[in-house]
C-alpha distance (Angstrom), angle and dihedral (degrees) to the residues before:
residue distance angle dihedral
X1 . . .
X2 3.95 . .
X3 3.86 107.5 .
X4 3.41 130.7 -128.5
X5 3.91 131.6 -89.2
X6 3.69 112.7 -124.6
X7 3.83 138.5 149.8
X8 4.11 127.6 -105.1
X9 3.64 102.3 -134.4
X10 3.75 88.4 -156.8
X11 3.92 96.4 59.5
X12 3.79 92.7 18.2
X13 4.01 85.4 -130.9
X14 3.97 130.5 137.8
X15 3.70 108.8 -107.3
X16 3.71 139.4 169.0
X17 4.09 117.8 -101.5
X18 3.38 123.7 -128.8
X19 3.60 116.0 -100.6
X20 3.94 118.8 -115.8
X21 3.87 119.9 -166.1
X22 3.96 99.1 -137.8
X23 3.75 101.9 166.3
X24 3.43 102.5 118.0
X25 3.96 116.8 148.5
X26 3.66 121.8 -102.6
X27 3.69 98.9 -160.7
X28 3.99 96.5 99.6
X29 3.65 91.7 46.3
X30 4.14 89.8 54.0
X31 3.91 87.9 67.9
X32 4.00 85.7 56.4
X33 3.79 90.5 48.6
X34 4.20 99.7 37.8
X35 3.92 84.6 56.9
X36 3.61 107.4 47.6
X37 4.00 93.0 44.7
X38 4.04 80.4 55.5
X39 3.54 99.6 43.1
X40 4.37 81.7 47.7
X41 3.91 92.3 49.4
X42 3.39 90.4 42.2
X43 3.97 96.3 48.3
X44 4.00 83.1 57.4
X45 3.63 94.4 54.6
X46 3.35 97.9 57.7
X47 3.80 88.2 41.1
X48 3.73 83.2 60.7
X49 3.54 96.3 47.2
X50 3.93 96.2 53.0
């Protein structure tokens, strides 16, 4: 990985960042997402209905 240029704001300098592995998967987390848009849709559907 080639880092990232960025600035020290305490010497005002160009440095390099650190580099952070972020690639986590997202898949598991979907499930959380898929059910609360349902449970949201289907809280205005029976908003509808009433």
């Amino acid at each position: 990985y080639k880092p990232l240029q960025t600035v020290d704001i305490e010497t005002k300098k160009t440095a390099d960042a650190t580099i952070e592995r972020s690639d986590i998967c997202v898949v598991p987390r979907a499930g959380v997402v898929s059910e609360a848009i349902l449970a949201y849709v289907l809280a205005g559907e029976i908003v509808d209905k009433l």
